[in-house]
C-alpha positions, 0 to 999 in steps of 0.5 A: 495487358488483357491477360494481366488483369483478367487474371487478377485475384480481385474482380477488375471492371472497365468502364468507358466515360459514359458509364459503359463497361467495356470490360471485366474478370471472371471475380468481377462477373461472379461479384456483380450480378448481371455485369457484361460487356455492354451493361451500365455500370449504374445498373450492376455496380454500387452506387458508391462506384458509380458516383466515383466513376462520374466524378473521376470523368468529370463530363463525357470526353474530358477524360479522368481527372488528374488529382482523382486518378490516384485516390481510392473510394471504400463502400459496401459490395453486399455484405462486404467491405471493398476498395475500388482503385481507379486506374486511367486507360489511354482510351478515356476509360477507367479501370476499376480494380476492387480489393476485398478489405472486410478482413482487414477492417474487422482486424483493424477494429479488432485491433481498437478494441483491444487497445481500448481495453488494454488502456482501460485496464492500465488506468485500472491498475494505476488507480488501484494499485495506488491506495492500500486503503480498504474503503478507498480501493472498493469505491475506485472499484464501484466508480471504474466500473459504473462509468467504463462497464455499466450505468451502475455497479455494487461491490459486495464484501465479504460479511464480517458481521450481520450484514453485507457490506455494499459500495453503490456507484451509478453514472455520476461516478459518486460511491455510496456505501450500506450495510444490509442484512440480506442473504446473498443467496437472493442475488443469481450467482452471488453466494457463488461469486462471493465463495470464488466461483466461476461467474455464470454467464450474463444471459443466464441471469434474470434481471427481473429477479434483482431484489430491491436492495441491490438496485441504486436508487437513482438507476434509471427504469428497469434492469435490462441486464445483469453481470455478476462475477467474483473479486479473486483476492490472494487465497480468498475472494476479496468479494463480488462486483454486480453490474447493472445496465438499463433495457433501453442499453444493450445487453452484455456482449461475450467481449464485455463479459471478458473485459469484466473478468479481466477487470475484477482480477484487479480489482480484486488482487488490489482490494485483497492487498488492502485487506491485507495490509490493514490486517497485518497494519493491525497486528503490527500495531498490536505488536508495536505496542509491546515493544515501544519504551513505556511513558514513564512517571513518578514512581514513590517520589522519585521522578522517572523520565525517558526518550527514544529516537530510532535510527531510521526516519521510518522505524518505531522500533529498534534495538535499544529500549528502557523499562521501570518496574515499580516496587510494591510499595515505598519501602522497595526497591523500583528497578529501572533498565536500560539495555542495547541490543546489538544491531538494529531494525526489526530483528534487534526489536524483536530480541529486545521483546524477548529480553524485557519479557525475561525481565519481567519474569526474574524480576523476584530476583532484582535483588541480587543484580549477578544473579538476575544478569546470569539468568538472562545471560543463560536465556540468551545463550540457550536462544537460536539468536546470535545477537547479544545485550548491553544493558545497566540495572538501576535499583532505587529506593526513596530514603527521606529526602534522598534516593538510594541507587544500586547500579550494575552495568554489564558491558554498557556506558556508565551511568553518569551522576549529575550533582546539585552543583553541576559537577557530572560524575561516573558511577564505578561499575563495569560487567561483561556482555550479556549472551557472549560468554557462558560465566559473566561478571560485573560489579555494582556501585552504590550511588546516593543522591540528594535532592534535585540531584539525577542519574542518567542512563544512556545508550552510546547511540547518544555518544556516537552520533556522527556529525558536527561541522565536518560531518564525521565526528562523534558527538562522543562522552566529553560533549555528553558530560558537558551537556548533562553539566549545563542541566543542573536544577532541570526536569528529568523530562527536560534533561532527556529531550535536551540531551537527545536533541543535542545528538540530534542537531549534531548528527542532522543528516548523519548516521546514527545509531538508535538512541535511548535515555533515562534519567532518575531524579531525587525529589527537591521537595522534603517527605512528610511522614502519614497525617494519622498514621495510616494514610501514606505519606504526601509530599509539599514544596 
């Protein structure tokens, strides 16, 4: 037994119920100064070992107590962390073995701290990675660090203008923001931190040379110190986070400086997200704007009206679209379109973009509807898209109180006639698609219509919405030509958005294709000729 614990690898003492020692290793005697048999253990032991040693006795000759036998005490022994776990001899003597734990406890605490960061920048990136928005992103920014990292902190943007763009945060974690005309340049490190270079060390930086515009208004006394560092962004920086403590707050720590850089990746992946989706939103609204039908109007006394419905909930554009090109003046011809573009989504937008703007261009050729239809059909052919068109040319002119169409469909639904009296009648025109074949064909009907009569334009995405009681049936032509009989006497805006909400109700949650309408409706009021004969011409009920 002596043998055992004179060779322990950690100091050993052994002390009797007085205090006495008895007994120690060659570790306990080179740990202790001055310890030896017969020395107090009062004299070369911690304090925090002597009072556990009187506890564990109790009193001179009770022996140790039983429930303190089992139960180790912590304390300093210099400038190390030991364990000392008493163990009862037959004797009435305690031996007291001391286990080193410093590293263990700088572990352990090192352990925490990590966690503590680790959790930290979790919270980080749920916060931030939660908004696409620019504004909101940099006062998450401002607000996270101002409350975890220092007592205040400013988000510098880059400049887009004359000014820098700032977000304030102190500890009451409310951002404020500022535009200031000052040159970064006035700041250590932020003409660097805002160009993406590496940030300088925290030590480096005078917090006396801060100028005043940098320094929230409610900071609390003099800057003590300073962290400056760059938001990285996706290929540019996103801008620069200053962090700012008080003198009477310690100075920053080389882990805290890390943990700084670590936020700021973030920080600055998430704001540079923003960026670019607020960049690329505006594009794509640009964009959007040339490819949504146009609002449509009265065009030399003849009523126009259209509606769209896309076939997802979370489209604005698709293959289907409709255009009216005004004539120069009433004596020429307005041409109306309504095409289908085969497929659906973005890239059937896309060539719907392209085809509109092909019949822009031919437009001086709206006379002769083969002619127009052959020259887009070559366009088409000619282009990298497999993709091909549907579409009915409509060219109308006002005579007096009746209204002229020439009606030309290529490989699309007849247009349908709607008489004063409610009968519904289909125009006698047919063609080929557009972008399949290298020759087309089509025929073309003469249509006239008398006063409050109309002419309707659709795509099938109308007639092949499926739904209805069982959920799978098409709405199909018959329903179309009854609904379009019971609007007799209607509005052309009318008639449209009480056709499509027809489909609509009858596909509910269905599938269904992108939807398009277009009605041409003759004035029901009578044309007068020019008052002096000059002026043009106005229309009375």
């Amino acid at each position: 037994m002596e043998a055992a614990w004179r060779d322990a690898p950690c100091p050993v003492l052994i002390a009797g119920p007085g205090g006495e020692l008895t007994g120690l290793n060659a570790r306990a005697a080179a740990l202790l100064s001055g310890a030896g048999d017969g020395a107090r253990l009062g004299d070369v032991a911690p304090a925090w070992i002597t009072r556990a040693h009187r506890r564990l006795v109790a009193r001179p000759g009770d022996g140790p107590r039983a429930a303190e036998t089992d139960r180790a005490v912590h304390g300093p022994v210099g400038e190390r962390m030991f364990a000392a776990h008493p163990t009862p001899i037959a004797d009435g003597t305690v031996m007291w073995w001391l286990v080193d734990e410093t590293d263990r406890r700088t572990a352990e605490a090192a352990l925490a701290g990590q966690r503590q960061h680790a959790a930290f920048l979790s919270l980080v990136s749920g916060v931030l990675l939660s908004s696409l928005n620019v504004e909101r992103c940099m006062d998450e920014t401002a607000r996270l660090a101002a409350t975890h990292l220092a007592r205040a902190a400013v988000v510098v943007a880059p400049a887009r203008g004359p000014g820098l763009p700032l977000t304030f945060c102190g500890a009451d974690g409310a951002p404020a923001h500022r535009q200031v005309r000052a040159r970064p340049e006035d700041v250590p490190g932020l003409a660097d931190a805002l160009r993406g270079y590496p940030p300088v060390p925290s030590r480096w930086i005078d917090p006396a040379g801060m100028p005043s515009w940098i320094v929230p208004e409610d900071f609390p006394g003099e800057v003590g110190s300073v962290v400056v560092t760059p938001l990285p962004g996706h290929g540019v920086p996103a801008g620069a986070l200053i962090l700012l403590r008080p003198e009477e707050q310690r100075c920053f720590t080389e882990d805290e400086e890390t943990l700084v850089r670590q936020f700021a990746l973030r920080a600055g992946a998430a704001m540079s997200a923003a960026r670019m989706y607020a960049d690329q939103t505006a594009i794509t609204g640009t964009l959007m704007r040339e490819l949504l039908p146009p609002d449509l109007h009265t065009v030399h006394g003849v009523e126009f009206a259209g509606s769209y419905r896309p076939s997802g909930e979370s489209d604005r554009v698709g293959g289907d679209f409709y255009d009216v090109h005004p004539g120069a003046d009433e004596g020429q011809e307005t041409l109306a379109v309504l095409g289908d573009v085969c497929g659906k989504g973005l890239e059937a937008a896309v060539l719907t973009g392209k085809i509109r703007n092909t019949l822009q261009a031919v437009l001086p050729m709206a006379d002769d509807h083969q002619r127009l239809l052959g020259l887009l059909n070559g366009a088409l052919m000619n282009s990298r898209h497999t993709r091909f068109v549907t579409l009915v040319l409509a060219s109308v002119t006002r005579r007096g109180g009746t209204v002229g169409l020439r009606l030309t469909s290529a490989g699309h639904p007849a247009p349908l006639i709607l008489r004063s009296d409610g009968t519904v009648e289909r125009a006698r025109t047919r063609g080929s698609l557009v972008g399949v074949f290298e020759d087309i064909t089509s025929t073309t009907a003469h249509v006239e219509l008398a006063p409050g009569e109309l002419c309707l334009l659709y795509t099938d995405g109308v007639t092949e919405a499926r739904g209805g009681p069982l959920g799978g049936e098409l709405f199909g032509q018959r329903r179309l030509e009854e609904a379009l009989a019971q609007c007799a006497g209607m509005p052309a805006e009318a008639v449209v958005e009480h056709i499509r909400m027809l489909a609509e109700q009858w596909a509910e949650r269905g599938r269904h294709d992108d939807m398009a309408l277009l009605a041409i409706t003759a004035p029901r009021h009578a044309h007068l000729s020019a008052v002096d004969g000059r002026t043009a011409g106005r229309y009375t009920a």
